[in-house]
N, C-alpha and C positions, 0 to 999 in steps of 0.2 A: 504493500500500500504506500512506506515513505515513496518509492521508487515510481510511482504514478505519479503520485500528490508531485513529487520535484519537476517529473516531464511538460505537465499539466499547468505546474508554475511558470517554466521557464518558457512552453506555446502561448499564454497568457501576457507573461511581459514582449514577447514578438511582437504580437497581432497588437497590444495598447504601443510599443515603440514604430510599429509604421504605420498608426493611426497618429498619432504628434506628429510622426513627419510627414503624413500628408496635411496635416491642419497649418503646420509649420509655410507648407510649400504654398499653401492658399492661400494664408495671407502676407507672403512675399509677392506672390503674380499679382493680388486683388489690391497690391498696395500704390498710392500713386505718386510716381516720383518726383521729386523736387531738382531743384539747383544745386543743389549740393550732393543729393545722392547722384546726378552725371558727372558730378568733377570727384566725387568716391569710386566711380563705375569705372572713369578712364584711368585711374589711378592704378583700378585695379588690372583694369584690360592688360597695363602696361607688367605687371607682377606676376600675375597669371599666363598671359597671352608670350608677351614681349619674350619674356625672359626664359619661356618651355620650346622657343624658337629654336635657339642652337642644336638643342638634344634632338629637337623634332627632324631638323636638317639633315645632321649626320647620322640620325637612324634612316631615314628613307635613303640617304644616299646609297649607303651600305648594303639594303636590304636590294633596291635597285641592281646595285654591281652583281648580289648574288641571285638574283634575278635572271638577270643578265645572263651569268654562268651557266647557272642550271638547264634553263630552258635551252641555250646553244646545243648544249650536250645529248640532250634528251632529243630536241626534233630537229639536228644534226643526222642521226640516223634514218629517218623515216623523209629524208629529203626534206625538208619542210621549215626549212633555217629561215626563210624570208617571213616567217608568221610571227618572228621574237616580236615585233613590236607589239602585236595583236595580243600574244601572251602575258607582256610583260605589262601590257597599258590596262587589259582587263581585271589581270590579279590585283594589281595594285588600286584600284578604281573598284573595286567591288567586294574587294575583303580586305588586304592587309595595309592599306590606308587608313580608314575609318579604326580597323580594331587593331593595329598597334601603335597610332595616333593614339589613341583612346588609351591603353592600358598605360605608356607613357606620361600622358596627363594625368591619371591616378596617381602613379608613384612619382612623379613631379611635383605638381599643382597641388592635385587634391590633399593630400599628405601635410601638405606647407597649411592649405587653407583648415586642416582639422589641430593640425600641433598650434598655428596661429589663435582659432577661435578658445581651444582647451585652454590656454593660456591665460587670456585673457578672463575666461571663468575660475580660473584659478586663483588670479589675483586680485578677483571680486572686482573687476571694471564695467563688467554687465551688468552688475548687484548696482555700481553707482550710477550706469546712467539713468538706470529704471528710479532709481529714487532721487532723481533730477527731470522725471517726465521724459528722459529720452526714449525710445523705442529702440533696443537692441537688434530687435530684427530686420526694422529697416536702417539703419547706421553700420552695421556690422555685416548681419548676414548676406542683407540683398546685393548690394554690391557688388559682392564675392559668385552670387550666383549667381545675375546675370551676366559678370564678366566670364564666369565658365560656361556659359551656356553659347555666348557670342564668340569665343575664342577658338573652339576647340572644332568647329567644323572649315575654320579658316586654316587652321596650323593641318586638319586632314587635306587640305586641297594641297599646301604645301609640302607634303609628306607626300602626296603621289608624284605634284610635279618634278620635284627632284627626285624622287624613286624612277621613275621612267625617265630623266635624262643619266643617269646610273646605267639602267639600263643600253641604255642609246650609244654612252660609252664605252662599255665592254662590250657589246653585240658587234656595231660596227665598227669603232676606232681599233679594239686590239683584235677583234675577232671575225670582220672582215666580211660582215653581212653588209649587202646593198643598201646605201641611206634612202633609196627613192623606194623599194621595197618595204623596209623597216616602216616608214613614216605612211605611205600608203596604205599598208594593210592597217595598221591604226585607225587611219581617219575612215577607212571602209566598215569596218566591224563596232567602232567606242560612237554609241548614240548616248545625247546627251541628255534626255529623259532618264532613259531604264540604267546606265553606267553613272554616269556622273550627276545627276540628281538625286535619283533612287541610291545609286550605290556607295556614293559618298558620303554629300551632303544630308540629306537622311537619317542615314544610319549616327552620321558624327553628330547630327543636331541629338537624337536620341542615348546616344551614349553620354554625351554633356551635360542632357538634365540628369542622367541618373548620376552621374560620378560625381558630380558635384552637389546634386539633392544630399547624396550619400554624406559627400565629406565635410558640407559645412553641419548637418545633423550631427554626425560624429564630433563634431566638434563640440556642439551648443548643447549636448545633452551628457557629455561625458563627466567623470566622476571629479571632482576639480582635485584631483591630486597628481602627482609623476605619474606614478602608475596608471591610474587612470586614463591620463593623457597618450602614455605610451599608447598602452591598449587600445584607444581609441584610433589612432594614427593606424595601426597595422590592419584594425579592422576596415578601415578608408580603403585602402589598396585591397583587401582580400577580397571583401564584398564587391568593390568595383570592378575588381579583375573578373570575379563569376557571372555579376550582373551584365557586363559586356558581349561575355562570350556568350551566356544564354540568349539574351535579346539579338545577337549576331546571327542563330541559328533560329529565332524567329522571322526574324528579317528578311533573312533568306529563303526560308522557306514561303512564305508571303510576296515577295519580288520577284525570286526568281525561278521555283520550284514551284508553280502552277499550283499552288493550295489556295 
């Protein structure tokens, strides 16, 4: 019976902690901005956004080059070496944009935005604005979440385009595939509905509000101690990383798998 009574407990506090973060999350959207909350929002654009650019850069470069590789190697043998572009522009335009964009931005941003908000509850600065009339939520939190919400499908579009010039790189510069080929079957096959609305922009708007629903919550609800902050930090990236990858294989299945 304890061993019920505890599962029972811990289902309980689930279902009441993502009933706060959805009541959290409505009246962030329901809330209406001011002057000061856009000059907190570009602040933060610039934190969030700005600063998870480099990593975003040199991951898609990377992944691009090994792109690049693979795909030569693979339909190198089946004749069929002029389709790298086709390959290398749809992978990256339909899955590993959006969802290594994404998992990057959890352990970058979001991570920053939950150890930043735990902090601050920590050292009882949410406790002072509230009893100065401030509204923590919208001072604090909103900002932070609409700057990840607006960030993160911009940094996926820049995650492809350098992942397919990576690509473009190793395919034809050291490896010696036709550029009119390479670039042609691209622009023949990448429609910009179903690839790049659907499969980028989409998915990364949709990963945005969760990783970031997740991290600033992890933040404003966490236990104001070390440890607790720890905790809550790691739980940012675990849940984010899960939550990405299940909603990626909704997504999918919805876009592109005729369900």
């Amino acid at each position: 019976m304890n061993a019920i009574a505890l599962l029972g407990r811990r289902v309980i506090e689930r279902i009441r902690g993502i009933g706060v973060a959805s009541i959290m999350l409505l009246q962030i959207l329901c809330s209406m901005p001011t002057w000061l909350g856009v000059k907190l929002f570009l602040y933060q654009m610039y934190r969030v956004g700005f600063l998870s650019l480099l990593i975003i850069a040199v991951s898609g470069l990377f992944i691009g080059l090994v792109l690049g590789l693979q795909g030569y190697s693979i339909l190198v043998n089946v004749g069929s070496e002029s389709m790298l572009g086709t390959m290398v522009s749809l992978t990256l335009l339909r899955e590993l944009a959006p969802v290594v964009a994404a998992l990057l931005f959890a352990g970058r941003a979001g991570s920053a935005l939950t150890a930043e908000i735990g902090l601050m509850k920590a050292t009882e600065q949410l406790s002072s604005m509230e009893m100065i009339g401030v509204d923590p939520l919208k001072r604090i939190v909103s900002p932070r979440l609409w700057a990840g919400i607006v960030s993160l499908p911009m940094l996926s579009v820049i995650f492809a385009a350098i992942g397919i010039m990576g690509g473009k790189l190793v395919g034809v510069d050291f490896l010696g595939v036709d550029e009119g080929s390479f670039w042609s079957g691209m622009q023949s096959t990448v429609r910009f509905y179903e690839d790049i609305f659907q499969g980028t922009l989409i998915k990364s708007f949709v990963f945005a509000i969760v990783c970031t629903w997740i991290a600033v919550y992890q933040g404003y609800a966490c236990e104001p101690t070390s440890e607790g902050i720890a905790t809550s930090t790691t739980r940012t990236v675990v849940y984010s990383s899960l939550c990405v990858l299940g909603f990626d294989f909704v997504l999918t299945a919805v876009m592109f798998g005729g369900v």
